[in-house]
C-alpha positions in Angstrom: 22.8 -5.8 -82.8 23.2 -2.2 -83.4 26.0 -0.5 -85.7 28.6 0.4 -83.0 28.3 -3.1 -81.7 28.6 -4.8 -85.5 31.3 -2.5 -85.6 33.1 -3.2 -82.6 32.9 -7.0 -83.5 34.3 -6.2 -86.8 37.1 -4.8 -85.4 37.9 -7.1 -82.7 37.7 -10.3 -84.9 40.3 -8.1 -87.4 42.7 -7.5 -84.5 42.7 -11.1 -82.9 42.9 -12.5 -87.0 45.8 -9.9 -87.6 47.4 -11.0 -84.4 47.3 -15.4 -85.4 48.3 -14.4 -89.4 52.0 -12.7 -87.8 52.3 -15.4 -85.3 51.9 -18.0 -87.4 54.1 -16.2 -90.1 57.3 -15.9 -87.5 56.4 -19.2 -86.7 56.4 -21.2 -90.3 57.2 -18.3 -92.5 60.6 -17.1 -91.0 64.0 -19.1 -90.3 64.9 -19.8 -87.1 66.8 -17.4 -85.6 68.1 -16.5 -82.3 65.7 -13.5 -80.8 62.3 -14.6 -82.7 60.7 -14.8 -80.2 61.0 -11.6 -78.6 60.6 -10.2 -82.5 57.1 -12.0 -82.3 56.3 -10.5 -78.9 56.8 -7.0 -80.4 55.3 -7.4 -83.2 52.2 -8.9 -81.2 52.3 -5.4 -79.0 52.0 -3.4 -82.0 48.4 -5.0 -83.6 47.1 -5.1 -80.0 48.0 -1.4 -79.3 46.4 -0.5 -82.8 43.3 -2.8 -82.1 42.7 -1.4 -78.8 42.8 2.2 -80.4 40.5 1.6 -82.9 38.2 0.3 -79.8 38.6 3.5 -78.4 38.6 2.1 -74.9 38.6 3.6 -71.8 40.7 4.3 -69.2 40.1 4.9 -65.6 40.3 9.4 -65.1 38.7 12.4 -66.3 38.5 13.2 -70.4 40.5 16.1 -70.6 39.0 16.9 -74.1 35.0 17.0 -72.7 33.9 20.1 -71.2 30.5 20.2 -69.0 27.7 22.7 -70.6 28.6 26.0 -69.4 32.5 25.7 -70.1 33.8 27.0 -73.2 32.3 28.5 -76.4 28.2 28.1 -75.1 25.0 29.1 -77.3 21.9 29.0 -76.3 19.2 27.3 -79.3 15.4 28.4 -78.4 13.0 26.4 -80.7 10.1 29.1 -80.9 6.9 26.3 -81.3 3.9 27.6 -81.3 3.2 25.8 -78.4 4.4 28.3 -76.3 1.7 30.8 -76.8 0.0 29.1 -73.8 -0.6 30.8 -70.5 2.3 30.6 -68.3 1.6 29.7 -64.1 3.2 33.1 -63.9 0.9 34.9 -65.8 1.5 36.0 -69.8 2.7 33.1 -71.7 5.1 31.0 -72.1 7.1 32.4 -75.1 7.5 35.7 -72.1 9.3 32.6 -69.7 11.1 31.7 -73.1 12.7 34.7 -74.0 13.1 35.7 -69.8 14.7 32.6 -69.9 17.2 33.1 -72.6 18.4 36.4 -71.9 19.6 35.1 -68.4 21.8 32.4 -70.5 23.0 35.7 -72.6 23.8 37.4 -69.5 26.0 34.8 -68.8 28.3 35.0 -71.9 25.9 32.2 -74.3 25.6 33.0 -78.1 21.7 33.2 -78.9 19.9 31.0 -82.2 16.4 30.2 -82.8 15.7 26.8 -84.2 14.1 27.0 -87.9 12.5 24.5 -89.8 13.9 23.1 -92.7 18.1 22.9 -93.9 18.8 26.3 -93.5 20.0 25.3 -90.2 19.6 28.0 -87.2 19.5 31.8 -87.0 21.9 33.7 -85.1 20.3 36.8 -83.3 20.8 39.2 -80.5 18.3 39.5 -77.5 16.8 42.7 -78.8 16.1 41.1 -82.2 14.5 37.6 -80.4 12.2 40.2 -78.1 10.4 41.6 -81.1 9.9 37.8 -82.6 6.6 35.6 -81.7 6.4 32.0 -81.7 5.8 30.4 -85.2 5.1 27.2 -87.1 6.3 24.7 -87.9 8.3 24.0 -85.1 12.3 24.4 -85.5 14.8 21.6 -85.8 17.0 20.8 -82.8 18.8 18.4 -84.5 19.9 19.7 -87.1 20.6 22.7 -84.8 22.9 21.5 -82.3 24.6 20.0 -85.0 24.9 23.0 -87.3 26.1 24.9 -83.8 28.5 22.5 -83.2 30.3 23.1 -86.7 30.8 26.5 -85.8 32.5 26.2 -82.9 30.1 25.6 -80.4 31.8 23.3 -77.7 28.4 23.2 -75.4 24.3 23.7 -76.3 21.4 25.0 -74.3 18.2 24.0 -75.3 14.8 25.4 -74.7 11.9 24.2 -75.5 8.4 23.0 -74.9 9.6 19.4 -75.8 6.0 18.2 -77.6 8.0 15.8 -80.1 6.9 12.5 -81.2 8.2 9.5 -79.1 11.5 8.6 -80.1 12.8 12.2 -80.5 15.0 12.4 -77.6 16.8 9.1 -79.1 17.4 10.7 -82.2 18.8 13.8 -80.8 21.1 11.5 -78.2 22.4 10.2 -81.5 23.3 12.4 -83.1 24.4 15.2 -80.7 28.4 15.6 -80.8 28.7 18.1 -78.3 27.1 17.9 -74.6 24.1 19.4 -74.6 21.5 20.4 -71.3 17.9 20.5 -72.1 16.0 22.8 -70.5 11.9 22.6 -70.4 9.5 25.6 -70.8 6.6 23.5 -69.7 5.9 20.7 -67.1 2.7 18.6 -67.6 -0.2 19.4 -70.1 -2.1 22.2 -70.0 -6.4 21.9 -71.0 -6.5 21.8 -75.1 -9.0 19.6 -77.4 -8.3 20.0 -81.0 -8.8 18.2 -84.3 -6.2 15.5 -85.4 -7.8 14.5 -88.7 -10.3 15.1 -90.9 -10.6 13.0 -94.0 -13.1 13.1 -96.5 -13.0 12.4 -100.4 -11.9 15.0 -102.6 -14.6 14.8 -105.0 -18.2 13.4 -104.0 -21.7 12.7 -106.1 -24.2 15.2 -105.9 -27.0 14.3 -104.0 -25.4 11.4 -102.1 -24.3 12.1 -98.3 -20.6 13.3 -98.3 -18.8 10.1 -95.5 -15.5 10.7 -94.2 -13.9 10.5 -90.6 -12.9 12.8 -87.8 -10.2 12.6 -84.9 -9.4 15.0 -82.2 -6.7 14.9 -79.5 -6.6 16.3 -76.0 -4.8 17.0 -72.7 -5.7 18.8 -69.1 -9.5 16.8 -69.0 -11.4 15.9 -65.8 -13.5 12.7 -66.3 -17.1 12.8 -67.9 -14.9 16.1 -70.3 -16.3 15.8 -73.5 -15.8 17.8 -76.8 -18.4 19.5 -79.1 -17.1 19.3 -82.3 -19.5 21.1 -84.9 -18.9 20.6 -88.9 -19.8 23.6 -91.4 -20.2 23.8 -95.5 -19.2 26.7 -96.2 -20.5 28.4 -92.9 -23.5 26.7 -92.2 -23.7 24.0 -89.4 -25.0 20.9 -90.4 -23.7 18.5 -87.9 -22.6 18.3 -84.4 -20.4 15.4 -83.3 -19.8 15.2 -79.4 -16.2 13.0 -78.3 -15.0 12.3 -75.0 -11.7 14.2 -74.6 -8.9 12.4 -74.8 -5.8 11.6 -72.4 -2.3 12.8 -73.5 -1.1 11.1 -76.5 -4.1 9.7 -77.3 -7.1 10.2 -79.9 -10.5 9.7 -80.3 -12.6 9.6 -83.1 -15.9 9.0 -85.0 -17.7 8.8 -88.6 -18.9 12.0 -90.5 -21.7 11.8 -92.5 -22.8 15.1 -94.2 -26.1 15.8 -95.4 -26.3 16.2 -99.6 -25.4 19.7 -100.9 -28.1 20.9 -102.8 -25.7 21.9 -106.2 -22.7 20.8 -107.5 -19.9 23.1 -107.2 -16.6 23.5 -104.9 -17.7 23.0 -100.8 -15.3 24.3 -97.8 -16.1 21.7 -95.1 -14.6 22.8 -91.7 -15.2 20.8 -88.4 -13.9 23.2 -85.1 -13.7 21.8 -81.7 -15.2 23.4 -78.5 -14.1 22.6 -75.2 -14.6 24.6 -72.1 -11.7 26.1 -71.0 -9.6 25.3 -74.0 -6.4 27.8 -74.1 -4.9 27.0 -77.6 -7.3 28.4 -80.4 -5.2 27.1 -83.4 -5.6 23.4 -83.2 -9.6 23.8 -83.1 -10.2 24.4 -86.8 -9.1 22.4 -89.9 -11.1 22.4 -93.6 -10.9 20.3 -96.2 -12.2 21.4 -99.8 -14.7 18.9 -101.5 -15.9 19.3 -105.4 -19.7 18.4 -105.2 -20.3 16.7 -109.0 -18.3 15.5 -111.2 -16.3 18.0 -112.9 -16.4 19.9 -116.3 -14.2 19.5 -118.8 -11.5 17.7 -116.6 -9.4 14.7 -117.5 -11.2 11.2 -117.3 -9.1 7.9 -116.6 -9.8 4.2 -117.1 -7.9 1.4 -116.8 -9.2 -1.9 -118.3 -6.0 -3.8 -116.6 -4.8 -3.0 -113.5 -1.0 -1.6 -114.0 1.4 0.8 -113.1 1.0 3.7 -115.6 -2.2 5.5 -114.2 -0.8 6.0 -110.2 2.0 8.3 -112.3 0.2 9.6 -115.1 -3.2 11.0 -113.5 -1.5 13.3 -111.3 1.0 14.1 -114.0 -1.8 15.4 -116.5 -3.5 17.5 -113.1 -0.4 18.9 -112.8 0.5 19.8 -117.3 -2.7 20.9 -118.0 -4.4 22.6 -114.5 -7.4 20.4 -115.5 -9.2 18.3 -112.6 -9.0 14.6 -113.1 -10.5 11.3 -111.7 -9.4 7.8 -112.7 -11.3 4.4 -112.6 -10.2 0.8 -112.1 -13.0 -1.7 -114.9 -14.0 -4.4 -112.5 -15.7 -5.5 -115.9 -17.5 -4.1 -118.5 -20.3 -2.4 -116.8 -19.2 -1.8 -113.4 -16.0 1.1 -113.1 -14.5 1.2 -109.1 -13.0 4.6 -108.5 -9.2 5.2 -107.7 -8.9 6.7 -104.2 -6.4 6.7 -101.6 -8.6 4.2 -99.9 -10.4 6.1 -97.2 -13.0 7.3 -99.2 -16.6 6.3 -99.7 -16.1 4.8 -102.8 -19.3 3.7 -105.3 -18.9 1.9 -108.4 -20.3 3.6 -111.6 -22.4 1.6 -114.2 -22.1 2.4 -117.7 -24.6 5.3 -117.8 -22.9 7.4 -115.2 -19.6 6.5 -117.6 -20.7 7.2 -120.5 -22.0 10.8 -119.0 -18.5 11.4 -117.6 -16.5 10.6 -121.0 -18.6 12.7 -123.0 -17.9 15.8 -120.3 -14.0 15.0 -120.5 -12.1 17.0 -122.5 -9.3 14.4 -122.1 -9.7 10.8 -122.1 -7.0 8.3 -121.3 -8.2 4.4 -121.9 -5.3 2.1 -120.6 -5.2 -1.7 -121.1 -7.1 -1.6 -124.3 -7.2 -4.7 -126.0 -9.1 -7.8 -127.3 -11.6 -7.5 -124.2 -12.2 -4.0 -124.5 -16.1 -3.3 -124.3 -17.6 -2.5 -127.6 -19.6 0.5 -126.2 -16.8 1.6 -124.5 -14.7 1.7 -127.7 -17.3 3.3 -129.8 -18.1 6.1 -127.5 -14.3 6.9 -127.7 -14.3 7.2 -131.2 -16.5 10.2 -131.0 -14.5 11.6 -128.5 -12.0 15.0 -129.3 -8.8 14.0 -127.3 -7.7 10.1 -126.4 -4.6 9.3 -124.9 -4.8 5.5 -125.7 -2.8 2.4 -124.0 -2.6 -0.6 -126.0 -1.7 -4.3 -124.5 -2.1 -6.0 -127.8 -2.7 -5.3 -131.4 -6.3 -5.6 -131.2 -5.7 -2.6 -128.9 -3.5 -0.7 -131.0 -6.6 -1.6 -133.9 -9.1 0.1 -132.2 -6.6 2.9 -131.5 -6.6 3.4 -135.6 -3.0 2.1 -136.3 -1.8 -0.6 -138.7 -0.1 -3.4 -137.3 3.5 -4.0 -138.4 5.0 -6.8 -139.5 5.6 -8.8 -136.8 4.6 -12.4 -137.4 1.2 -12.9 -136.5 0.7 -9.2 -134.9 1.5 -10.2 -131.6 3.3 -7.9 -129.4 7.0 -8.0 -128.9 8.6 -8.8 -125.1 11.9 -7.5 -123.9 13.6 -4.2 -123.0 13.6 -1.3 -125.7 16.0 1.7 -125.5 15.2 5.1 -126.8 16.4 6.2 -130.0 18.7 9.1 -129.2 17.8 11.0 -132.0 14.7 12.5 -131.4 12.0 12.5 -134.5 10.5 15.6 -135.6 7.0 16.0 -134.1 4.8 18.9 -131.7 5.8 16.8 -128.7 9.6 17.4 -129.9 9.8 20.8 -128.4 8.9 19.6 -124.7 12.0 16.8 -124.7 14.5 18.9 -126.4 17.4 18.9 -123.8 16.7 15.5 -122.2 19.0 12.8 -122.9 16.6 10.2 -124.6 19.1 7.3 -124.5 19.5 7.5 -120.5 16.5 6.7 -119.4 15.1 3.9 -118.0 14.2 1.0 -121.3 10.4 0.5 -122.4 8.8 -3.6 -122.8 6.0 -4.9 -124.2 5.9 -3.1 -127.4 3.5 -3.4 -130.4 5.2 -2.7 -133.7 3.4 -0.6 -136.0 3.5 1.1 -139.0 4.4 4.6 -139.9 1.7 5.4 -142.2 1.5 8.8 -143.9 -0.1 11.5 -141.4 1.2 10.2 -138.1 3.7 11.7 -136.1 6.0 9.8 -134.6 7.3 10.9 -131.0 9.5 8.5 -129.8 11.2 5.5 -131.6 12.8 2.6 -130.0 15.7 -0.1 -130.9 15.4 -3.7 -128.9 18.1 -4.7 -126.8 18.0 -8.0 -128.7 17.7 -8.5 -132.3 18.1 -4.5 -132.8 14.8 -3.7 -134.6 13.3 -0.3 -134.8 10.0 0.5 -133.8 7.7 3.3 -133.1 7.0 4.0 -129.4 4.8 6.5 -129.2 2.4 8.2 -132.1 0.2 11.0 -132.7 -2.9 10.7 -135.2 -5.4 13.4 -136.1 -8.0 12.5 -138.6 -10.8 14.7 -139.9 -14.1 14.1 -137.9 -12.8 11.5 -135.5 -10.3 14.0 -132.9 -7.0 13.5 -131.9 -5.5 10.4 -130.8 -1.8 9.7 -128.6 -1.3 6.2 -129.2 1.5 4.5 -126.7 2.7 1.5 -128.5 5.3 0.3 -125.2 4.6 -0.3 -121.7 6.7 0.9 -118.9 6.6 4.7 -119.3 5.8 4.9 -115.8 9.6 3.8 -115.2 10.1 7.4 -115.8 7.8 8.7 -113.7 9.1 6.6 -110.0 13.0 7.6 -110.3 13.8 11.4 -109.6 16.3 13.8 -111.7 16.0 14.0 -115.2 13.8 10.3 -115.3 10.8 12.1 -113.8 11.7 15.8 -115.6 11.8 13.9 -119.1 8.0 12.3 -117.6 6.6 15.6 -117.1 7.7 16.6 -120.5 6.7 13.8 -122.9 3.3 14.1 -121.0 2.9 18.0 -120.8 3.5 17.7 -124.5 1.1 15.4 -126.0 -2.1 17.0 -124.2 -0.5 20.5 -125.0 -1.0 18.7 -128.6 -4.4 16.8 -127.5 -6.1 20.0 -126.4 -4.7 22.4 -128.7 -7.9 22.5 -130.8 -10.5 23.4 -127.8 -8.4 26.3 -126.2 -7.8 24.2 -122.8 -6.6 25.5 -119.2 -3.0 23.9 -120.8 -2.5 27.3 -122.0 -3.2 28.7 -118.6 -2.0 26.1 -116.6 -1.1 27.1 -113.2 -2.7 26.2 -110.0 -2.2 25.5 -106.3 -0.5 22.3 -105.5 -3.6 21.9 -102.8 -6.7 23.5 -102.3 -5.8 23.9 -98.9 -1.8 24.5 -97.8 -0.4 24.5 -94.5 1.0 27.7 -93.0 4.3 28.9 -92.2 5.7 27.4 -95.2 6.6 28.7 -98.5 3.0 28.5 -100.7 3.7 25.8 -103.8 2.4 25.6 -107.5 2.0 23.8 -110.3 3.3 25.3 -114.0 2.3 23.3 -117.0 5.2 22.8 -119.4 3.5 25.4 -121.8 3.4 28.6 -119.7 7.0 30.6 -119.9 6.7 33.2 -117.8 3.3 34.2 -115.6 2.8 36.5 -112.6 0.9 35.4 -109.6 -1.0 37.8 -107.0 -2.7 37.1 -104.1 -5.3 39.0 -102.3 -6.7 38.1 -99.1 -10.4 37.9 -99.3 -12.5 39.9 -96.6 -15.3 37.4 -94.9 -17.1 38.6 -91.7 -17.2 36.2 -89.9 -14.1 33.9 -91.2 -16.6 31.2 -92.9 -17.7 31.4 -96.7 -21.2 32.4 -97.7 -24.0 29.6 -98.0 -24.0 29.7 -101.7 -21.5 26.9 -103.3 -18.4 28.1 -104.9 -19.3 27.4 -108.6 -15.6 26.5 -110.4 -13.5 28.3 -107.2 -15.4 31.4 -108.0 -15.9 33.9 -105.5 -19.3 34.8 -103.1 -21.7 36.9 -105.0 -22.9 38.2 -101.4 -21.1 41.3 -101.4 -18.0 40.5 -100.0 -14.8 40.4 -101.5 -10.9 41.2 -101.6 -9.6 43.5 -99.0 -8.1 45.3 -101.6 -4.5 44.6 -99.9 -2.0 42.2 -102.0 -0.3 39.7 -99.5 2.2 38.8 -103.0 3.5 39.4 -106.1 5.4 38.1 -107.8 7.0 36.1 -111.1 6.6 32.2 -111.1 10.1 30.7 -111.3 9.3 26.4 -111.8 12.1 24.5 -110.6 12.0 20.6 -110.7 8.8 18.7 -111.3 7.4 22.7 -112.3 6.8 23.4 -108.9 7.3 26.5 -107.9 7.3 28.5 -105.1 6.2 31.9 -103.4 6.5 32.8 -99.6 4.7 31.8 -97.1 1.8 34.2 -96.1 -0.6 34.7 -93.3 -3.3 32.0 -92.5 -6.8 32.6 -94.5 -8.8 32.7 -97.6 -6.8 34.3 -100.6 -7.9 35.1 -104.5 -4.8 34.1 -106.7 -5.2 35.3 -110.0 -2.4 34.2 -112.7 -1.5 37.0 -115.8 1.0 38.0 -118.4 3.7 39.9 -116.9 3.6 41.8 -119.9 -0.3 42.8 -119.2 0.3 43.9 -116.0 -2.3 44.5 -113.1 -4.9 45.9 -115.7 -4.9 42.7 -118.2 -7.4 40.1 -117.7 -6.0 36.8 -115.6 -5.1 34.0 -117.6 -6.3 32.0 -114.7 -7.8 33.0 -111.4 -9.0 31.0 -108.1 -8.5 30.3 -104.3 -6.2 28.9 -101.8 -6.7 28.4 -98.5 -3.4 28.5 -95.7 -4.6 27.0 -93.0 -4.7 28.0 -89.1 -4.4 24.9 -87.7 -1.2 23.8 -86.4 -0.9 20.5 -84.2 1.5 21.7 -82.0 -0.1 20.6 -78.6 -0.3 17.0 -80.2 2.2 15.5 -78.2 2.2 15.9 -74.5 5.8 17.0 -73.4 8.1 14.7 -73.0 10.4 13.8 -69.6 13.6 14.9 -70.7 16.9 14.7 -68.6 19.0 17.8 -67.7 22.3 16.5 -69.7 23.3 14.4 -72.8 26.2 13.9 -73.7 28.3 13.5 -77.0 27.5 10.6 -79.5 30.4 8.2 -79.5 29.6 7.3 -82.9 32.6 8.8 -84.2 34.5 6.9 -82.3 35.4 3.9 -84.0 32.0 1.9 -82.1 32.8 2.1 -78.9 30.4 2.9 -76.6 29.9 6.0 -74.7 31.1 5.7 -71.0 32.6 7.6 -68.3 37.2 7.8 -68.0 39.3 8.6 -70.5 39.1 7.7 -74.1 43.2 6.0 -74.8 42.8 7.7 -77.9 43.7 11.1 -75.9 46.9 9.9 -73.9 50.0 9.7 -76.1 51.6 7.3 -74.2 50.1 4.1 -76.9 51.2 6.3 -79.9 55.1 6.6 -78.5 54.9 3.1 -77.3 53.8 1.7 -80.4 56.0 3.7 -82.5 58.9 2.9 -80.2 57.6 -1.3 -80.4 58.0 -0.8 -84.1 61.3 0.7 -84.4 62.7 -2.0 -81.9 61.1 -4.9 -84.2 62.1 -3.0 -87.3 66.1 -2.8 -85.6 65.5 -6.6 -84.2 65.0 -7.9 -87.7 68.1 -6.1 -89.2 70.4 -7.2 -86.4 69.7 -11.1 -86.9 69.3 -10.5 -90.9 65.5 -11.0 -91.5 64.0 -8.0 -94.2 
């Protein structure tokens, strides 16, 4: 049962139980009195009358309220998909039928609008202005647009477009369209396309090992025995050739990868392009992911002894604060470490060697779940290390994490919920949280109390919900010759970190703050920190980036970088340094521009053309002629999947959503909601009952 039915039920059963409670009140409730029943009978008219309004039934006749697409206020919404940059039957393509098409609605007194992407809703333009426009991507909204149109005024829609939408779209747009609407298709049947649908491979792979991933492509317009060439590059150099037949509308085919070991670590542009014969749309054939060959320098390194919550939120947090590369691990014991993926990649479990290598590279370490059954080499080699964010789950833990254990009996930890303190101690992480309201957020558990020794800072302190003791949540230690150590004494910080608004913002702070602290002494990318949200971003869409807590205000430029023949060189890209064969910049700045963060310390800049760009990050006060605090490169990609859906059948009319319409359904006649002849009846019914019971000397 759907909503308008429920809804319709709901109502009904209301009307009939409205309709037995003033029966049976005239019958018991009232004294007998001559003319009852003919003050029943009214009164029975009324609720029916009301009931059958709410209904919003039909009667038999023409709605004088709907108006047929052409009649009244009329706009014309053209969603400009990329799609239509395919040949036409007439010759040109298809955007030339588009805009053909919607100057004859114009001519014939429509309003124009393109549909955008997005909530800005559409954008009102004149035929001169939509002849100078090209299609884009991502495609527009026609939802939202019809919608948007029909709050201002419009009292009938014509669409055009190619119609490549996912199944189900024509559904959703029947829903939720209030005025009636005729679609109009650019484009019948498929036209011959192969392109790539997927290509997944792992973000960071061992050097020396063959990179494995998986590939998909999607296709229309094929004969039978078609089949597609697919060839993968590393930065410009083919290395493998995959060969798929092409697949039918809608559907996709696909097949391993398996790339050949790179000869260095470094950063790797892998790019797989589809060839078919024949194939008219160009910028579905190419799509590149960006692999890091080695593990890398001087990132952030991740274990968890327990499984838990807190590393899924706090790994990407710390990428994000401190623009350091990070990679997390899941101990399946004490000398075998399962990396954390998204669970397509190859993953291969690391002995203790390969560990012990990649803590001593870190320049931060987090250990969470460290307790009792903590490894003893594992501990040890983190004493020795500069930066530790540690995770305790019992006092052992918090032992090996150099604090003293308070005085709960028996130093066990303490169970329940714990609320912030709102007053916020003085400590270098107290700068980061000033402004949040401490006692709002969501409560901490699991806490081990400890003391507050001399030389520990104290950054958050807790009261229990029961019993009302005060403990130390969260502590920073620095002791001469062993580093600095952030010791959480609570579980549950990653509360914070799942619920958006000031939750998530207070998160990013805490966080941001203690490695700002952590990595003070050893100068880290904290103090530059500002890189790409990904390696590779999609185009027509505003380009996003990530601000560490630390940096105020920075200036971002990009320049596109000038590569023959579109591929990178065949040297690796050592730390997202540039090719050292000659080429470079084009000398041309596609943007710049101050970094303004907004929530989460994303921010934004606008979206540019598709290619290879060198962003370099600097002092607004330096200017163009200081050095960059940071520098590297983003990729905005070509591809766009807009021939990924076959068009779909469409019919020439919908019409309005009765949704609105108190769950009836929608149906041809008049709605009784328009004639006034139930309103004066009922009105008149209610006046005669009202007179009735004053005559006979009911209230």
């Amino acid at each position: 049962m759907n909503a308008a039915s429920g809804l319709t039920l709901l109502i009904s059963v209301l009307g009939v139980a409205g309709m037995l409670l003033a029966a049976l009140f005239y019958v018991r409730g009232e004294v007998h009195v001559p003319g009852k029943p003919v003050l029943l009978a009214l009164r029975l008219s009324i609720l029916a009358i009301v009931t059958l309004l709410l209904l919003d039934v039909r009667l038999p006749g023409e709605d004088p309220t709907g108006r047929a697409v052409g009649e009244g206020v009329r706009w014309v919404l053209l969603d400009p998909d990329l799609s239509l940059l395919v040949p036409s039957e007439e010759g040109g393509s298809l955007w030339e039928v588009a805009v053909d098409r919607a100057g004859a609605e114009v001519e014939g007194g429509a309003h124009l609008a393109l549909a955008t992407p997005g909530t800005a809703g559409p954008e009102g333009m004149e035929l001169a202005g939509l002849v100078r426009r090209a299609p884009s991507h991502p495609s527009g909204d026609l939802v939202q647009g019809v919608a948007r149109l029909a709050e201002a005024g419009a009292e009938s829609v014509v669409v055009l477009s190619s119609f490549r939408r996912p199944p189900g779209f024509l559904e959703m747009l029947a829903r939720e369209t209030p005025i009636p609407v005729r679609l109009a298709p650019l484009v019948e049947g498929g036209t011959r396309n192969a392109g790539i649908a997927e290509l997944t491979l792992p973000a960071v792979a061992t050097a020396a090992q063959p990179v494995t991933g998986r590939i998909s492509i999607f296709g229309e317009g094929g004969s039978p025995g078609d089949t597609v060439r697919i060839e993968l590059r590393t930065n410009g150099a083919l290395v493998e050739t995959i060969r798929l037949p092409l697949p039918g509308p809608g559907a996709e085919a696909s097949a391993p990868v398996r790339l050949p070991p790179a000869p260095d670590t470094g950063v790797v542009r892998v790019s797989a392009h589809a060839l078919l014969e024949g194939d008219v749309f160009p910028p579905d054939d190419e799509l590149a992911r960006w692999v890091r060959i080695g593990e890398p320098e001087g990132g952030i390194l991740l274990v968890s002894l327990e499984p838990g919550w807190e590393p899924r939120y706090l790994l990407p947090v710390l990428e994000a604060v401190t623009g350091l590369d990070g990679e997390g691990y899941l101990a399946l014991g004490e000398d075998r470490f399962l990396p954390l993926g998204e669970g397509s990649e190859d993953l291969q479990i690391v002995g203790p060697e390969g560990f012990r290598n990649r803590m001593r590279r870190s320049a931060l370490l987090v250990l969470h779940g460290v307790g009792r059954r903590t490894p003893d080499w594992l501990a040890k080699e983190a004493e020795g290390h500069p930066a530790v964010v540690y995770f305790p789950v019992d006092p052992e833990g918090a032992t090996l994490a150099g604090v003293s254990r308070g005085s709960t009996p028996g130093g066990s930890a303490t169970e329940g919920e714990w609320g912030l303190d709102p007053q916020l101690p003085a400590s270098a992480v107290a700068p980061f949280l000033s402004g949040i309201r401490l006692a709002t957020l969501p409560p901490l558990t699991l806490v081990i109390e400890a003391e507050e020794t001399g030389g520990v800072q104290v950054v958050l302190r807790g009261q229990a919900v029961r019993g009302g003791r005060v403990a130390p949540l969260l502590l920073l230690r620095e002791a001469e010759g062993e580093g600095r150590r952030a010791i959480a004494l609570a579980d549950g910080f990653w509360r914070w970190g799942s619920r958006d608004g000031e939750p998530r913002e207070a998160y990013r702070a805490l966080w941001g703050g203690v490695s700002n602290w952590l990595l003070a002494p050893s100068d880290p990318l904290i103090e530059e920190g500002v890189r790409p949200v990904a390696q590779v971003q999609p185009r027509g869409v505003p380009l996003k980036w990530e601000v560490a807590p630390g940096v105020e205000r920075a200036e971002l430029s990009l320049v596109p970088i000038r590569l023959g023949d579109g591929q990178l060189g065949d040297g690796q890209l050592e730390n997202g340094a540039l090719p050292t064969d000659g080429e470079g910049s084009s000398g041309a700045t596609a943007f710049r521009g101050i970094l303004k963060p907004e929530e989460g310390g994303i921010a934004s800049t606008p979206a540019v053309d598709p290619g290879l760009y060198r962003f370099e990050v600097r002092d607004p006060a330096a200017g163009l002629n200081g050095p960059p605090m940071t520098a590297g490169l983003v990729e905005v990609e070509a591809w766009a999947p807009s021939l990924r859906y076959p068009p779909l059948a469409v019919p020439e009319r919908l019409e309005p959503s009765a949704n609105a319409g108190g769950g009836g359904e929608a149906g041809g006649g008049r709605p009784l909601r328009t004639h006034p002849l139930p309103y004066v009846v009922a009105l008149a019914l209610l006046c005669l009952e009202w007179l009735g019971r004053r005559r006979v000397g009911l209230r």
